[in-house]
ZAVEXVO-671200 format. One record per residue: x, y, z of N, C-alpha, C in turn; residue number from 0. Coordinates in steps of 0.2 Angstrom, whole numbers, plus 5000, padded with zeros to 4 digits. Layout:
BEGIN
ATOM   n_u   n_v   n_w  ca_u  ca_v  ca_w   c_u   c_v   c_w    n
ATOM     X     Y     Z     X     Y     Z     X     Y     Z  NUM
...
//
This chain:
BEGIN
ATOM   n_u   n_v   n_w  ca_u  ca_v  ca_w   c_u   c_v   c_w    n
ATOM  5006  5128  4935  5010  5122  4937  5006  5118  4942    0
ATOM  5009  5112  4942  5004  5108  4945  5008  5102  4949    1
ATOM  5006  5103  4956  5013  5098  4960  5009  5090  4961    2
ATOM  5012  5086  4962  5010  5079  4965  5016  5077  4969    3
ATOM  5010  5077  4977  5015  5072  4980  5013  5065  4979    4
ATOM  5018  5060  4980  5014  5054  4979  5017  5051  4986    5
ATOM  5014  5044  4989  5020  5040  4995  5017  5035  4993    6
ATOM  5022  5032  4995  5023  5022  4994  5022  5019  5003    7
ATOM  5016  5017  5003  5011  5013  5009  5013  5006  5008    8
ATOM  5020  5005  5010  5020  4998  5011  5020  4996  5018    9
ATOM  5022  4988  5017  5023  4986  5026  5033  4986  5027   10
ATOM  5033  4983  5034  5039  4987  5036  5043  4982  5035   11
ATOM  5048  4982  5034  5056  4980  5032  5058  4978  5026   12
ATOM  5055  4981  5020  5056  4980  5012  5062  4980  5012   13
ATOM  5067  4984  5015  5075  4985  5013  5077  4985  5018   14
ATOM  5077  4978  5019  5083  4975  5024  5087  4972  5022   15
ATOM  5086  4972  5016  5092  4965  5011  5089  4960  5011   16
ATOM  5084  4954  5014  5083  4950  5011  5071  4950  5013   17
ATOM  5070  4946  5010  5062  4945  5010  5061  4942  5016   18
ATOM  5057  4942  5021  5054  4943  5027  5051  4933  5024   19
ATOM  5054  4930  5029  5050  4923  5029  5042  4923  5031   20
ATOM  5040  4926  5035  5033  4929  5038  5031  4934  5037   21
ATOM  5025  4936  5034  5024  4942  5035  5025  4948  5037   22
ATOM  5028  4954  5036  5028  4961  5038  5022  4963  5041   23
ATOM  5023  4968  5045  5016  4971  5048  5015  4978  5046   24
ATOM  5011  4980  5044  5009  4988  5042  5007  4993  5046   25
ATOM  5011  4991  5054  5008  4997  5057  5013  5005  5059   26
ATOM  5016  5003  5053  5019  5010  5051  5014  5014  5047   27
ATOM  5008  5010  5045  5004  5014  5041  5000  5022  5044   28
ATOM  5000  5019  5052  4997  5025  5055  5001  5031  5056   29
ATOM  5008  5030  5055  5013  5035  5056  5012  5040  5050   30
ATOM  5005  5038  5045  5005  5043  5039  5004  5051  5043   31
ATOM  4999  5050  5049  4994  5056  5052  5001  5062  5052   32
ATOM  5009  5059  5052  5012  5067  5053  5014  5069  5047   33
ATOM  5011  5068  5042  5011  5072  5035  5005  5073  5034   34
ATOM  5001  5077  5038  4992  5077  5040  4994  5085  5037   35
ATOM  4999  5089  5041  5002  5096  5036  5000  5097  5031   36
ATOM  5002  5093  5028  5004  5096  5019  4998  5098  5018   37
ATOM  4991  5091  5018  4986  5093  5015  4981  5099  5017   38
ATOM  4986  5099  5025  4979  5104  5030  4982  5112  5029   39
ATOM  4990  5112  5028  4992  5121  5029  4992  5123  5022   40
ATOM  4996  5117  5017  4997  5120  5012  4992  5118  5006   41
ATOM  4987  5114  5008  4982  5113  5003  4982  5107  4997   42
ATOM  4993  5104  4998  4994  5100  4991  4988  5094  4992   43
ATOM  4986  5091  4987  4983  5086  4988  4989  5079  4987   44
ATOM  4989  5075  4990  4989  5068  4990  4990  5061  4986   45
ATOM  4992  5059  4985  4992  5051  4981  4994  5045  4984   46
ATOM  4993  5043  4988  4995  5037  4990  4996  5031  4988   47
ATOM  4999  5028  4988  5003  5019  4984  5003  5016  4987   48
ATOM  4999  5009  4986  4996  5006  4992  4999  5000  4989   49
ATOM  5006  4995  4991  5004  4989  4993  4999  4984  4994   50
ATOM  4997  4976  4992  4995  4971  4993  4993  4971  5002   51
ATOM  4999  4970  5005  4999  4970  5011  4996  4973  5015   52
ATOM  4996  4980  5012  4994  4985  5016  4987  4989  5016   53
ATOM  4986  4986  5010  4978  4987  5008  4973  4983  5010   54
ATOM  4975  4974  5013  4972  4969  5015  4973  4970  5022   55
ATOM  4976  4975  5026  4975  4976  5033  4968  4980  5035   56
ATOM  4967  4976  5041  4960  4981  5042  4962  4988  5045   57
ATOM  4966  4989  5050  4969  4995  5051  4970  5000  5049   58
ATOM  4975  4996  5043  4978  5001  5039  4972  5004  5033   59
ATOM  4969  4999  5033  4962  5001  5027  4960  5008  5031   60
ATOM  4957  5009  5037  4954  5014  5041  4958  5019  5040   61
ATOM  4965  5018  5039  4969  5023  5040  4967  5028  5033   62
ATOM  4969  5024  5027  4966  5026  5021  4962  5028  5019   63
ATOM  4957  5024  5024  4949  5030  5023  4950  5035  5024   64
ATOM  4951  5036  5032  4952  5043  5037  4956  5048  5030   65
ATOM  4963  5046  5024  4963  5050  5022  4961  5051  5017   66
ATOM  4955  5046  5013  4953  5048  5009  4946  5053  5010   67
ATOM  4942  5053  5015  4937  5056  5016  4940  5063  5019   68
ATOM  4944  5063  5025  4947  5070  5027  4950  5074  5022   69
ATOM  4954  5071  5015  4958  5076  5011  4956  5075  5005   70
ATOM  4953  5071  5004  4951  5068  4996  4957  5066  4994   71
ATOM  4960  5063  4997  4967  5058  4995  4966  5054  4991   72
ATOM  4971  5055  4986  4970  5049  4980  4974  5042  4982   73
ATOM  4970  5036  4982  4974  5028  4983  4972  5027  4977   74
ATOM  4980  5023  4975  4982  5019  4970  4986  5014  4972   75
ATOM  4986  5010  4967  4990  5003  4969  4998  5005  4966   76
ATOM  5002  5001  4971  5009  5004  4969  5011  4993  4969   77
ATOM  5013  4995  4961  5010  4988  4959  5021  4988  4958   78
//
């Protein structure tokens, strides 16, 4: 048997009901670090769905590296 988790890396207020006139900010991306568990107690690896937005931040980029290098997390585009 074989698990995937997958998460959707977008920026913040997608589901407010209406589209954001300015920019959303993606500093919710940092908030991934409290699902650091999964990959460290129980081994599952990772998939990550990366938004446009969220992908073009520099921040949020470091964040995705930290977990691609620390867990071998897989990023894809979450088109």
């Amino acid at each position: 048997m074989k698990l995937v988790i997958s998460i959707d890396v977008e920026e913040e207020g997608l589901f407010s009901g209406e589209y954001a006139r300015t920019p959303s900010g993606v500093t919710n991306v940092a908030q991934l670090k409290r699902l650091e568990f999964i990959p460290r107690e129980f081994g599952f690896p990772l998939t990550l769905l990366v938004t446009y937005h969220a992908a073009r931040d520099p921040e949020a980029r470091e964040v995705l590296r930290y977990w691609r290098d620390r867990y071998g997390t897989e990023i894809g585009a979450h088109l």
